[in-house]
C-alpha positions in Angstrom: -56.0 -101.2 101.8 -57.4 -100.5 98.8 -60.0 -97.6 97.8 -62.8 -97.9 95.5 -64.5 -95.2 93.8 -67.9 -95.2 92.8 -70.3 -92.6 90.3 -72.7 -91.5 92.3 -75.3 -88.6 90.7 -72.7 -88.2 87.9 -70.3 -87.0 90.8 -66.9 -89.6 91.3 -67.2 -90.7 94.7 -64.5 -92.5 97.1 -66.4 -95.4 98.8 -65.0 -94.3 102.1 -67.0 -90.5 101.7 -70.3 -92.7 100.4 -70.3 -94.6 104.0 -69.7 -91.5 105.6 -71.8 -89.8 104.3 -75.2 -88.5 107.0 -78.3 -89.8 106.1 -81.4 -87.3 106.3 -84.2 -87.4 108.9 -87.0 -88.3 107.0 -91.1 -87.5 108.1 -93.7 -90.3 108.1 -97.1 -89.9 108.5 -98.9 -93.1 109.2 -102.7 -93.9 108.7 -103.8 -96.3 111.4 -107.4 -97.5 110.5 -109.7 -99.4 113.1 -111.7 -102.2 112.8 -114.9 -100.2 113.8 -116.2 -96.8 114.7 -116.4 -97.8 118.7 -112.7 -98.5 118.7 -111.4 -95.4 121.2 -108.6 -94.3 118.9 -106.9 -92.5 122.9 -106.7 -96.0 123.1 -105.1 -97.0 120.1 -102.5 -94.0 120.0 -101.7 -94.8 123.8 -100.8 -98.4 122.8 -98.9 -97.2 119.3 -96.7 -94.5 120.5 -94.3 -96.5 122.5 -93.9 -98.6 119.4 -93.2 -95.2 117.6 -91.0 -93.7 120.1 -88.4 -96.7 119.5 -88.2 -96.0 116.4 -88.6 -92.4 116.0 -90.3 -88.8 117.6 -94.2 -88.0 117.6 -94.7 -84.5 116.1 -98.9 -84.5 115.5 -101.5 -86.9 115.6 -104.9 -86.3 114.3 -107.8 -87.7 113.9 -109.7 -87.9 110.4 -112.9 -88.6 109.2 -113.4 -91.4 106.8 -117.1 -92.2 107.1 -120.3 -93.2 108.7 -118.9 -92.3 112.1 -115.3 -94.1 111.4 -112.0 -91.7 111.9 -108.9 -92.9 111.3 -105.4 -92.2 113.7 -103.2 -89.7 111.8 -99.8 -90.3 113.7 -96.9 -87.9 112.2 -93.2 -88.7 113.1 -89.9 -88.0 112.4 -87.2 -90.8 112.1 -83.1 -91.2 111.3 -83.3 -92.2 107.6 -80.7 -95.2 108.3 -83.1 -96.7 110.4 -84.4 -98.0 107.2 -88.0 -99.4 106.1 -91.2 -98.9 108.2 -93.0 -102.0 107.0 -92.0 -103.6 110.8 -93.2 -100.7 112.2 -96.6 -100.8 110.3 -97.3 -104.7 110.8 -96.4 -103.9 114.6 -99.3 -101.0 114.6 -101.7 -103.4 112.3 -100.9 -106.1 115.2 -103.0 -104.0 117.9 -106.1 -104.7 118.9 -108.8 -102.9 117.3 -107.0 -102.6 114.6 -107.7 -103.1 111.3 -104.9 -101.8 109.4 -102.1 -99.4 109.6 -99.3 -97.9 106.5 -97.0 -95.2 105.7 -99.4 -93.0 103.2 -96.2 -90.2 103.5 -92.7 -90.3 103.4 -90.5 -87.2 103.1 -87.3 -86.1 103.7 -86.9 -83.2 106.0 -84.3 -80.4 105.2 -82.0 -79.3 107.1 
């Protein structure tokens, strides 16, 4: 078997403690934006947070102004970093009806 080593952050890694290594949970917050202000956003988080909960764990969800009447759906969650990007996720959520768009506007890793 042969062992490769690897510099990672000026540190000299064996690959073997790289793949090993645990990956962080990491918090997302996505913006979910309707196509209208009579879209019933209850609605829209109903339909979206089974879609969430395969990938990760509702913490908040909020509602927020935009303008003329229009809120946007504030849905925090947290998610296993090795589950990887959350552009799926979003086109899933942008796929609903009603609406109009939906993206990752934060992405942090949690500590500890």
């Amino acid at each position: 078997m042969r062992l490769y080593r690897t510099k990672l952050g000026g540190a000299l890694w064996d690959a073997k403690d790289v793949m090993d290594a645990k990956m962080a949970t990491v918090l997302i917050t996505i913006k979910i934006m309707p196509e209208s202000p009579d879209v019933n956003l209850d609605w829209v988080l109903e339909q979206a947070s089974p879609k969430i909960s395969s990938v990760g764990s509702i913490l908040k969800t909020e509602k927020q102004p935009i303008a003329f009447g229009l809120n946007a759906l504030m849905i925090t969650f947290s998610m296993d970093e090795k589950k990887g990007d959350t552009e799926p996720l979003e086109k899933d959520l942008a796929s609903l009806t009603g609406v109009s768009s939906a993206e990752a506007v934060d992405v942090r890793r949690a500590i500890g």
